[in-house]
C-alpha positions as CSV (number, residue, x, y, z in Angstrom):
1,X,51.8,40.0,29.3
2,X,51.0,39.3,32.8
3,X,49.4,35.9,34.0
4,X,46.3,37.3,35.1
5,X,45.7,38.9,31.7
6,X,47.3,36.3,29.8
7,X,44.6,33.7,31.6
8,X,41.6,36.6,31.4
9,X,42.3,36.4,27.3
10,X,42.0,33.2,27.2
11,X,39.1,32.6,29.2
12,X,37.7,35.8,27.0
13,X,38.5,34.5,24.1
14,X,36.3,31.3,24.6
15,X,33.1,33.8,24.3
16,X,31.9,31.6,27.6
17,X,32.6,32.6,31.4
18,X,32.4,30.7,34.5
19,X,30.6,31.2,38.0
20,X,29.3,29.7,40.4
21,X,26.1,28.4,40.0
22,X,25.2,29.3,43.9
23,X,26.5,33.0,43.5
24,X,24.7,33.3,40.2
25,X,27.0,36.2,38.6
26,X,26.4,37.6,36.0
27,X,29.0,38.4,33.1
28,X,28.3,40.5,29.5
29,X,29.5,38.4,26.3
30,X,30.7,41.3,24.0
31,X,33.0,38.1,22.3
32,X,32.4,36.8,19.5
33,X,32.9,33.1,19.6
34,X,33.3,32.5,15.9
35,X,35.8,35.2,14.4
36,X,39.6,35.0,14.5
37,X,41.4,35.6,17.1
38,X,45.1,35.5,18.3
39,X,46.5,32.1,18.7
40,X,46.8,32.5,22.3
41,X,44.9,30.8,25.2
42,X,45.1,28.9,28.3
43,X,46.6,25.7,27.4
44,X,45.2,25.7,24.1
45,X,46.5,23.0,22.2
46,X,45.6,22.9,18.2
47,X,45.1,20.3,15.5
48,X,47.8,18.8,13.6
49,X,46.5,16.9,10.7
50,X,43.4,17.2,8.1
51,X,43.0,14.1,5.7
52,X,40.4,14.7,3.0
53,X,39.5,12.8,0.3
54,X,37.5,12.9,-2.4
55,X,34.4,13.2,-0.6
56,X,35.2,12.9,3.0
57,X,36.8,14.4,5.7
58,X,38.2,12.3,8.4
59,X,39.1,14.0,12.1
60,X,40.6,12.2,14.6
61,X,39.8,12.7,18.1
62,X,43.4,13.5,18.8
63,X,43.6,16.4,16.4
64,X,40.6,18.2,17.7
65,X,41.3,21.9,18.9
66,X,41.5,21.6,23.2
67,X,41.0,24.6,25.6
68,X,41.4,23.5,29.1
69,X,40.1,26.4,31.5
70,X,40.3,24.1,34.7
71,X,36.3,24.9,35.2
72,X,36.0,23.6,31.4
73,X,37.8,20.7,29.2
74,X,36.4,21.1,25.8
75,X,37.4,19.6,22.5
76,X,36.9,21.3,19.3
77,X,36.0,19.4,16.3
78,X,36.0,22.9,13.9
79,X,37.7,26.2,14.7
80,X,36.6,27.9,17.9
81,X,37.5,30.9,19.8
82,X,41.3,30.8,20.2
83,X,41.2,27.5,18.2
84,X,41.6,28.4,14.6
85,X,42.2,26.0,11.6
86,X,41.3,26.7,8.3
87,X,40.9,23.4,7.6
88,X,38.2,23.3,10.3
89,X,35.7,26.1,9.5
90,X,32.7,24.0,8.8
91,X,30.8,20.6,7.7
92,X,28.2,22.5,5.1
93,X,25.8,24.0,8.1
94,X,27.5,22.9,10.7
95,X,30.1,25.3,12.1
96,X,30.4,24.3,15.9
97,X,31.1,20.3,17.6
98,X,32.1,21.1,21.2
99,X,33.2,18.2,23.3
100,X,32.5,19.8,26.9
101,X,33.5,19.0,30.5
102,X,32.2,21.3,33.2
103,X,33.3,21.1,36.6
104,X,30.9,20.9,39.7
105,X,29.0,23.8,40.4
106,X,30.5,26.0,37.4
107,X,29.6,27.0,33.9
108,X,28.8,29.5,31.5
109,X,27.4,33.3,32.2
110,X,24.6,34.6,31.1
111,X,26.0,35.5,27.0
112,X,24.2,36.1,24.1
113,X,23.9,34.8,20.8
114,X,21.8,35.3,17.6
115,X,21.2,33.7,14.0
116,X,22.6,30.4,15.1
117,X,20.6,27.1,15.7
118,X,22.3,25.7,19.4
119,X,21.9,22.2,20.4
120,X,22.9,20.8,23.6
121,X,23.2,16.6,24.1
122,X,24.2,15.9,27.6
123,X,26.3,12.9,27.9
124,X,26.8,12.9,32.1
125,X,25.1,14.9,34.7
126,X,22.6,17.5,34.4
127,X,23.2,20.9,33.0
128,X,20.6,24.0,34.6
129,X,19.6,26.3,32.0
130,X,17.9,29.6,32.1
131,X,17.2,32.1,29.1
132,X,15.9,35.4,28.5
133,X,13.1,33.8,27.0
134,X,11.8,33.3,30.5
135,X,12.6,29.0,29.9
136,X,14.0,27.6,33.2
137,X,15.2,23.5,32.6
138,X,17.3,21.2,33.7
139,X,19.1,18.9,30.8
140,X,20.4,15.1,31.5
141,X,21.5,12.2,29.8
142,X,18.3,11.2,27.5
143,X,17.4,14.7,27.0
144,X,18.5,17.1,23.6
145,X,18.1,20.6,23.8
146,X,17.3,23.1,20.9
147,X,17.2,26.7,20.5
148,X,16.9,29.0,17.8
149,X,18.7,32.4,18.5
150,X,17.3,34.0,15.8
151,X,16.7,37.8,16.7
152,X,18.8,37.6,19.4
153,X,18.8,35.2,23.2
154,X,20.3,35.5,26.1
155,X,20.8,32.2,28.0
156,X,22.7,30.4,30.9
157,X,24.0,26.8,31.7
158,X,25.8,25.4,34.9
159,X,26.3,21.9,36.0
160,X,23.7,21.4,38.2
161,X,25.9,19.4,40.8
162,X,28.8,20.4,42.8
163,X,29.9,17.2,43.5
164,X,30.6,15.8,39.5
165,X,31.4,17.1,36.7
166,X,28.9,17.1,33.8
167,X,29.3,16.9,30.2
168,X,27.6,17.6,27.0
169,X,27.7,18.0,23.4
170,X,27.6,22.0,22.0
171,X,26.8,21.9,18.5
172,X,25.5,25.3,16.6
173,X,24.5,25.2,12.8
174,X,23.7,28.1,10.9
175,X,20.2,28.6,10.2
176,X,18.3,28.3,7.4
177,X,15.9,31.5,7.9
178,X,17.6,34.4,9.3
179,X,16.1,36.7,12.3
180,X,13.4,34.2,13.0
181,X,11.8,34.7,16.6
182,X,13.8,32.9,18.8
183,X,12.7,29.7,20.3
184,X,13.5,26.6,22.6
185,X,12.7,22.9,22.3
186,X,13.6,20.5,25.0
187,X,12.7,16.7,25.0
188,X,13.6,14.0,26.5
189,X,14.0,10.3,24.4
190,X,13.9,6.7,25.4
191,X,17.8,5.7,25.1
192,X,16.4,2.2,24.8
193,X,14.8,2.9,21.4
194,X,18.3,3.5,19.9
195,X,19.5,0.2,21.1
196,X,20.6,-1.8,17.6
197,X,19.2,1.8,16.1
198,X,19.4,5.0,14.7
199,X,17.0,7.3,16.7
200,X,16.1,10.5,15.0
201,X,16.5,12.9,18.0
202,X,16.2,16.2,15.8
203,X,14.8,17.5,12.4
204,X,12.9,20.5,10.5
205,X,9.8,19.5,11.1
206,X,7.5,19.8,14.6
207,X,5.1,16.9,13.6
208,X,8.4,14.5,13.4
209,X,10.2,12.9,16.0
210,X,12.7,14.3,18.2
211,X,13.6,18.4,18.6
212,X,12.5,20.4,15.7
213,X,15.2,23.7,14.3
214,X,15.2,26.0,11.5
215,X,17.6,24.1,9.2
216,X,17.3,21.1,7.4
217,X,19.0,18.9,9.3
218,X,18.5,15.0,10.7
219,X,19.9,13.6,13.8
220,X,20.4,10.2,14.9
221,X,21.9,8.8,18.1
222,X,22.8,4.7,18.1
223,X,24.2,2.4,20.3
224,X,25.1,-1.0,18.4
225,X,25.9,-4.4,19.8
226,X,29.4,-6.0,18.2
227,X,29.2,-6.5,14.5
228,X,26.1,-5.1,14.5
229,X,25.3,-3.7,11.0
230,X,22.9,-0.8,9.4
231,X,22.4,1.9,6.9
232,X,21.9,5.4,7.0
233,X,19.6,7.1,4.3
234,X,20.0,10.6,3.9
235,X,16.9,12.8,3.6
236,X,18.2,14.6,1.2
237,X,21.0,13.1,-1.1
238,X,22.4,16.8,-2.1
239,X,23.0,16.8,2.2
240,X,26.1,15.6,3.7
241,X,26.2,13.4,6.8
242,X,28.8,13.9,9.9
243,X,29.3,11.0,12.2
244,X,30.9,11.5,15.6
245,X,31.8,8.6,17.6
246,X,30.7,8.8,21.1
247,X,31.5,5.6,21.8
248,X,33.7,2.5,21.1
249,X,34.9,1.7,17.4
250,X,32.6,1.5,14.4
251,X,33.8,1.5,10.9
252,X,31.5,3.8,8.2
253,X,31.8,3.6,4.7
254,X,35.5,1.1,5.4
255,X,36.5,4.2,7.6
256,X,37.9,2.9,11.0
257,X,36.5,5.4,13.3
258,X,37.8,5.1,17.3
259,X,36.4,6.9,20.3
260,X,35.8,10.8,19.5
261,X,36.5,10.6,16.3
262,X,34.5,12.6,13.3
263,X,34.0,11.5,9.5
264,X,32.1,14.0,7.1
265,X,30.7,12.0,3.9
266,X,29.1,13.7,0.6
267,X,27.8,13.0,-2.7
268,X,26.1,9.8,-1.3
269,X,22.5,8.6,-1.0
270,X,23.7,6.5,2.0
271,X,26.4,5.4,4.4
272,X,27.3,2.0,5.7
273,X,28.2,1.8,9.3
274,X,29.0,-1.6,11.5
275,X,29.6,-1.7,14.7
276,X,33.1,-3.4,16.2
277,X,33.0,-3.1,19.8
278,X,29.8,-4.0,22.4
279,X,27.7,-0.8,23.1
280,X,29.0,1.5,20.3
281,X,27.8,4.7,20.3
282,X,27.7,7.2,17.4
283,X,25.5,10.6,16.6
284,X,24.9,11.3,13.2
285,X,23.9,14.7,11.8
286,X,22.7,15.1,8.4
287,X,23.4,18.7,7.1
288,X,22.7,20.7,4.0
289,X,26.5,21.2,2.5
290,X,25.4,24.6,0.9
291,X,26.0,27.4,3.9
């Protein structure tokens, strides 16, 4: 295989395609992010190790699917376009935790998507969005993003500045209603208020705080002083919970969880989570475990 197709694949197989923001091309996704492809891609490095036990599953940060497209460094917690694991399908609902770096001035083509629930936390920088639903934004730190595909969306994003990179959370969980009209949420939240606290940023219902999505699923974002100590109720206790540490070192449930790292936990009413490092960060996503 030649270079230049050898590098098109694997930029193909990511279902996502770069240009510039200024020039505004357009591309057609005809990829299909989610089925499996061949193990090939542009340095495309996958997971090594899985440790389950009885009712957890513990990812490291260093065993995380990575693509690196030179426009885009992203992590993938579960399989991914050219990143497949079967180990790494799914937590319950949640099929998709994309740990995303987009270069100045790049991003991802106008692509489509349907029946998935797509949120977007930006963690540095500010992502432009546009979508067929005629919804023109600009994400940033403080902000969550929610769309419903539903029926079927086309949509956008580009890092809004050419001078830094930006970078963002991609997380999709299936949906709970299928071929729902599609819809977008955008809000943006007081950081402050998760200070020594678990925000809710996300949940099923529009009257409630934070985004609202069709699934029953809870969010929370914290950011903990050292040895600060809480607890996590889930909503529903037949739900599972996923933590993802954005930040520092916490431990959850005596799990020692480092930068990056990802703990699922079922059959609990609660979890346990202490914080052992100044300005620990951590989302938590509470997820039906029944697909």
């Amino acid at each position: 295989m030649e270079r230049k197709d050898f590098i098109r694949k694997g930029l193909m197989g990511t279902g996502m395609f770069v240009a510039s923001a200024s020039v505004g091309s357009v591309i057609k996704n005809d990829i299909d992010e989610l089925k499996e492809l061949d193990l090939i891609g542009f340095n495309h490095l996958p997971a090594t190790e899985s440790k389950v036990k009885a009712n957890t599953v513990l990812h490291k940060a260093e065993t995380r699917g990575h693509a690196n497209h030179g426009w885009l460094d992203s992590h993938h917690s579960f399989s991914f376009a050219n990143y497949y694991n079967p180990d790494r399908m799914h937590f319950g609902v949640l099929r998709v935790l994309n740990d995303d770096r987009v270069e100045g001035g790049k991003g991802f083509g106008r692509h489509p998507h349907d029946n998935m629930e797509i949120i977007s936390i930006p963690l540095e920088g500010d992502l432009e969005h546009q979508d067929s639903m005629d919804n023109v934004a600009v994400i940033k730190h403080g902000d969550i993003q929610a769309m419903s595909a539903g029926t079927g969306i086309f949509h956008s994003e580009y890092n809004k500045n050419a001078d830094q990179d930006a970078k963002f959370l991609q997380i999709w969980l299936f949906p709970k209603t299928k071929n729902v009209t599609p819809r977008y949420d955008q809000l943006t939240l007081n950081v402050e208020d998760r200070h020594n606290n678990l925000q809710q940023i996300l949940s099923p219902n529009p009257d409630d705080a934070g985004v609202w999505i069709n699934q029953d699923a809870w969010f929370h974002m914290g950011k903990f002083d050292q040895d600060f100590a809480t607890e996590y109720k889930l909503k529903n206790p037949a739900n599972g919970v996923y933590a993802f540490v954005l930040k520092g070192d916490i431990t959850i449930e005596d799990n020692a969880l480092n930068q990056r790292d990802g703990l699922g936990i079922w059959d609990t009413n609660s979890i346990t989570i202490k914080a052992n490092s100044q300005d620990a960060e951590v989302l938590l996503m509470e997820v039906p475990m029944s697909v």
